[in-house]
C-alpha positions as CSV (number, residue, x, y, z in Angstrom):
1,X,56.2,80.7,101.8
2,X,53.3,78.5,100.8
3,X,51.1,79.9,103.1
4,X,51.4,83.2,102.0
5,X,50.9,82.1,98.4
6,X,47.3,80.7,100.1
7,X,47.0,84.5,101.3
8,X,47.2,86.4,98.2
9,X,45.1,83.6,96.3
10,X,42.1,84.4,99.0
11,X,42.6,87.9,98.3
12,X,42.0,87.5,94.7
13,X,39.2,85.1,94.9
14,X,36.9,87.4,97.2
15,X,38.0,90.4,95.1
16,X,34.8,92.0,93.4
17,X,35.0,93.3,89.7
18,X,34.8,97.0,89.7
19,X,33.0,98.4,87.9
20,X,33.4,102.5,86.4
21,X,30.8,104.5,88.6
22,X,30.3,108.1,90.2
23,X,28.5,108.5,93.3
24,X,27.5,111.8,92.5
25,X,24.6,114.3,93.4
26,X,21.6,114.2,92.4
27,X,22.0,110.4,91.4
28,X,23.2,109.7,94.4
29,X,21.4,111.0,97.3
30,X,22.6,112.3,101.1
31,X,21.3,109.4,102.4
32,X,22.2,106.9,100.0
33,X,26.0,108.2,100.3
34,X,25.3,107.8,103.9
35,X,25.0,104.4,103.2
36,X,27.8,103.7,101.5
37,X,29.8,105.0,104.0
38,X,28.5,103.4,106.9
39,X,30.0,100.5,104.9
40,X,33.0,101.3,104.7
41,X,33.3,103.0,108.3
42,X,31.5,99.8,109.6
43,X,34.3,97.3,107.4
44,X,37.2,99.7,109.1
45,X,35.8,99.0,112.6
46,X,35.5,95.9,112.1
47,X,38.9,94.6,111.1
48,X,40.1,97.2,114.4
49,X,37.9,95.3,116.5
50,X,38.4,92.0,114.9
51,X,42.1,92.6,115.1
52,X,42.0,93.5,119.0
53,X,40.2,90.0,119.1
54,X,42.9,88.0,117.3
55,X,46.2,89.6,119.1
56,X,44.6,89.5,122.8
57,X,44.1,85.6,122.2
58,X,47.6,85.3,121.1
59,X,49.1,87.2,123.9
60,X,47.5,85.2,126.1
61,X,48.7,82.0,124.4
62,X,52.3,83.2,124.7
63,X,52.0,83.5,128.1
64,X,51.0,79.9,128.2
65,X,47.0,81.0,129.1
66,X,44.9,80.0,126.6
67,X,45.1,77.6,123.4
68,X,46.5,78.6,120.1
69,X,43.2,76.8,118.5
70,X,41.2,79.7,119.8
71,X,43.7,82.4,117.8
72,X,42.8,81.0,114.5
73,X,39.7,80.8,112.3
74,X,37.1,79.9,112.9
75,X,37.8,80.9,116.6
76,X,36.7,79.3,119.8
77,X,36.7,80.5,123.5
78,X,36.4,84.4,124.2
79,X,37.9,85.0,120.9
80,X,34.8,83.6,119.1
81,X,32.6,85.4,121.7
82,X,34.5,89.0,121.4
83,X,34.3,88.0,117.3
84,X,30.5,87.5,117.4
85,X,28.4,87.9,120.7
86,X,25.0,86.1,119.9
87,X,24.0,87.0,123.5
88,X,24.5,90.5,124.4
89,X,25.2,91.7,120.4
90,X,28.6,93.6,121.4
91,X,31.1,91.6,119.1
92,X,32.8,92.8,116.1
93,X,30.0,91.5,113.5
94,X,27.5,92.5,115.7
95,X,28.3,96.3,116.0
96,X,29.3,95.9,112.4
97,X,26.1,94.4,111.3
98,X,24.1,96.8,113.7
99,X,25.7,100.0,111.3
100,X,24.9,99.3,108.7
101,X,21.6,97.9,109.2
102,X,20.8,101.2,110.7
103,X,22.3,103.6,107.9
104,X,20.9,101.7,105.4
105,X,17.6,100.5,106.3
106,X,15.6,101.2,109.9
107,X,17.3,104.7,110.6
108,X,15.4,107.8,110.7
109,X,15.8,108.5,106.6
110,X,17.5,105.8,105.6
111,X,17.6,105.1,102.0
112,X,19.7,102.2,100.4
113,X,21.2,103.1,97.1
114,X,19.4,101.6,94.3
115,X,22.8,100.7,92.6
116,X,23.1,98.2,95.1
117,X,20.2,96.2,93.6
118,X,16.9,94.7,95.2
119,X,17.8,93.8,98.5
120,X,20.9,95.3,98.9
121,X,20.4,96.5,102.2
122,X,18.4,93.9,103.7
123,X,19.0,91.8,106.7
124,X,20.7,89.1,104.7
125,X,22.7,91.7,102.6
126,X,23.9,92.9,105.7
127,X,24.9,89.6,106.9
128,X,26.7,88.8,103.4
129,X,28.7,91.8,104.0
130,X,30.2,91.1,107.1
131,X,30.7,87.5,105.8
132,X,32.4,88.7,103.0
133,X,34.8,91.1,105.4
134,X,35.0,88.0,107.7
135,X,36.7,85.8,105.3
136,X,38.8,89.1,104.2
137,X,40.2,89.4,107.3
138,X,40.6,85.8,108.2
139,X,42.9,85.4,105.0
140,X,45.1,87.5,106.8
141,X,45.7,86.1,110.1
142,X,47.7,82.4,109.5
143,X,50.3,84.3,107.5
144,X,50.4,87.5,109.8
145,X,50.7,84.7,112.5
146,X,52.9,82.4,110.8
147,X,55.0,81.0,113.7
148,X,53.2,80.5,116.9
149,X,54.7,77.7,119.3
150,X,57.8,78.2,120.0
151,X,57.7,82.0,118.7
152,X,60.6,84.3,120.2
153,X,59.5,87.4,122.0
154,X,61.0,89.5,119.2
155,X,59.1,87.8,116.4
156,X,55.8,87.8,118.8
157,X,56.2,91.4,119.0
158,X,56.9,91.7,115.1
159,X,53.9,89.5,114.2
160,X,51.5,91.4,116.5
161,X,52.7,94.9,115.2
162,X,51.9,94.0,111.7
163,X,48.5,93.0,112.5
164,X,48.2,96.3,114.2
165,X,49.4,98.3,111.4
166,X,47.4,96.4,109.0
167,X,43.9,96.6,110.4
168,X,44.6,100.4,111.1
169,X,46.0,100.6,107.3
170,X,42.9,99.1,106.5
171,X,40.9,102.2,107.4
172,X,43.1,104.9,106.7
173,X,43.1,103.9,103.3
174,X,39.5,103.8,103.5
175,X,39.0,107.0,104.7
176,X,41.3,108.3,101.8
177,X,38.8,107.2,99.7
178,X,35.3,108.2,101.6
179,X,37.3,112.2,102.2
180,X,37.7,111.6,98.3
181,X,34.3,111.2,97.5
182,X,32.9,113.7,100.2
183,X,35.6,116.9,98.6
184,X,34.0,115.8,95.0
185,X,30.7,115.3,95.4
186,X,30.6,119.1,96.2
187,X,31.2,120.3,92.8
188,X,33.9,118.3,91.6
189,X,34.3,114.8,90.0
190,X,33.6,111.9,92.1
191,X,35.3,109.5,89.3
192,X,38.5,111.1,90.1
193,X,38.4,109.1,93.5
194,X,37.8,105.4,91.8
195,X,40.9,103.5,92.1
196,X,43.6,104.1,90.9
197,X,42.5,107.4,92.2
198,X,43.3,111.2,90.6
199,X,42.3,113.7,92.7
200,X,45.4,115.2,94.3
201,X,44.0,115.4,97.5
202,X,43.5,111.6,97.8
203,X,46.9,110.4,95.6
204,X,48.7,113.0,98.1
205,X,46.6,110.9,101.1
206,X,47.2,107.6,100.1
207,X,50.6,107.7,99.8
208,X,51.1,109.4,102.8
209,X,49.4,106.4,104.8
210,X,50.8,103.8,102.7
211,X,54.4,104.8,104.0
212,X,53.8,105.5,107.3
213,X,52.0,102.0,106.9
214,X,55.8,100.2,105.9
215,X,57.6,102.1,108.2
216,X,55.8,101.2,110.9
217,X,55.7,97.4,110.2
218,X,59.1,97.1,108.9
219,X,60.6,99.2,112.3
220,X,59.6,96.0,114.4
221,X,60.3,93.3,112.1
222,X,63.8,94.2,111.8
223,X,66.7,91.7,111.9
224,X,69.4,94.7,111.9
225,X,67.9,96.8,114.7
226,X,66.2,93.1,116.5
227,X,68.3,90.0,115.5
228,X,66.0,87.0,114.5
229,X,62.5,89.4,115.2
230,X,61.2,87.9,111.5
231,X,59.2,85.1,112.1
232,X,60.8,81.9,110.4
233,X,57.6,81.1,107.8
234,X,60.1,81.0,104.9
235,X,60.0,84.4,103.3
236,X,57.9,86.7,105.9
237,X,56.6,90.2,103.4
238,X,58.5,93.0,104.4
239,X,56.1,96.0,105.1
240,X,56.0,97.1,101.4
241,X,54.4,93.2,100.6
242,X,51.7,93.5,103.6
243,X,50.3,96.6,102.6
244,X,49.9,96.0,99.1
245,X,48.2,92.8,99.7
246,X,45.7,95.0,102.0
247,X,45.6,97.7,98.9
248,X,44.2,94.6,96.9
249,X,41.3,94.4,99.5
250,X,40.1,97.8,99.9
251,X,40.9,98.8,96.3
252,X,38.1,96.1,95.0
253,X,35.6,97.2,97.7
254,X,35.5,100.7,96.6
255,X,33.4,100.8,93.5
256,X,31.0,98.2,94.5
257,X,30.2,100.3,97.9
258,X,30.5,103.7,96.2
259,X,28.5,103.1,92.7
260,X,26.1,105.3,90.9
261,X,22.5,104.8,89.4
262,X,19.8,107.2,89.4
263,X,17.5,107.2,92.8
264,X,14.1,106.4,93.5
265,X,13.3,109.7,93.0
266,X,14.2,109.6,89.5
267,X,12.9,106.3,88.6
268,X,9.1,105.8,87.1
């Protein structure tokens, strides 16, 4: 259990204070809302991506082809490759870095909000975000993958389900939040959408991917229905535990990627 007690303590150290803020029109222009969501579509690829990464190298390394070093941060072999591809730019950073880069700064209009401050959307701001997502993720993956060597083929297919649900939870609960903001901005009140959110539409949305989210991890890691499929870490979460660890990730990103001050337009 200790090493899940390691988990939640890295998800409250890299958790951002939020901070009350409307990304609304005209404060907030298209392209500067364009922005922010080319952040958070480029964090939801990302962990997708990322995830494939991880759960390829330990299928490989339960069929006795590959090293369990590789599987783990920081990576080695065609993990660390598929992770970040200095060569031919197609790894999970790259493409993630590449996004946002373009939406933010060198695309044709591209306007970085100014709440994000000076150099918000510069090359290094871009790298610190994908850092930052890196070490979000990475929290994840020793506890996901708590028992490796010697793993059964029911817990093997337990621990790689959650990480599947859990980087695809990741976005839809994202995407809860960017439809959110979209539906308000036209007319309505995009503070209804800042966590803990109010807008039916996104309560109604959240919920719905939250418990599809349990289900789904808890139908694989189940000792009545799979006898012995929980991994023997000492106390592995049930599905209700996993996802609101990842609803303490995406709930302190959204304020800080969807904030409000007036544009360059509207400045001196």
């Amino acid at each position: 259990m200790a090493k899940l007690g390691l988990l939640a303590a890295a998800i409250v150290l890299l958790v951002v204070a939020p901070a009350r803020a409307q990304p609304d029109q005209p404060d907030v222009l298209p392209k500067e809302f364009s922005c922010m969501t080319a952040h958070t579509k480029g964090a939801s690829k990302f962990w997708l991506a990322k995830g494939k990464c991880v759960m390829k190298c330990l299928t490989l390394f339960w069929k006795g082809l590959g090293p369990e070093s590789d599987c783990l941060p920081p990576y080695g072999g065609i993990t660390a490759s598929c992770v970040n591809d200095a060569v031919l730019g197609k790894g999970a950073e790259n493409k993630f870095e590449a996004a946002v880069t373009k939406a933010c700064l060198t695309g044709p209009g591209a306007n970085c909000p100014e709440c994000y401050g000076a150099g918000g959307c510069d090359v290094s701001a871009s790298q610190s975000l994908v850092q930052d997502q890196e070490s979000q993720f990475d929290s994840f993956v020793p506890g996901v993958f708590c028992e490796r060597a010697g793993a059964a083929v029911v817990e093997q297919k337990c621990q790689l389900n959650t990480e599947k649900v859990l980087v695809k939870y990741f976005g839809l609960r994202h995407k809860c939040y960017k439809n959110c903001f979209v539906d308000e901005r036209s007319g309505g009140d995009p503070a209804l959408c800042m966590p803990p959110a109010s807008a039916p539409k996104a309560v109604t949305c959240l919920d719905v991917v939250r418990q599809k989210s349990i289900a789904a991890i808890d139908k694989l890691c189940n000792e009545a229905l799979f006898p012995d499929a929980i991994p023997d870490c000492g106390g592995y979460p049930d599905g209700t535990s996993w996802t609101n660890f990842i609803n303490l990730v995406v709930d302190s990103e959204i304020a800080p990627t969807f904030c409000a001050s007036p544009s360059g337009a509207f400045l001196d």
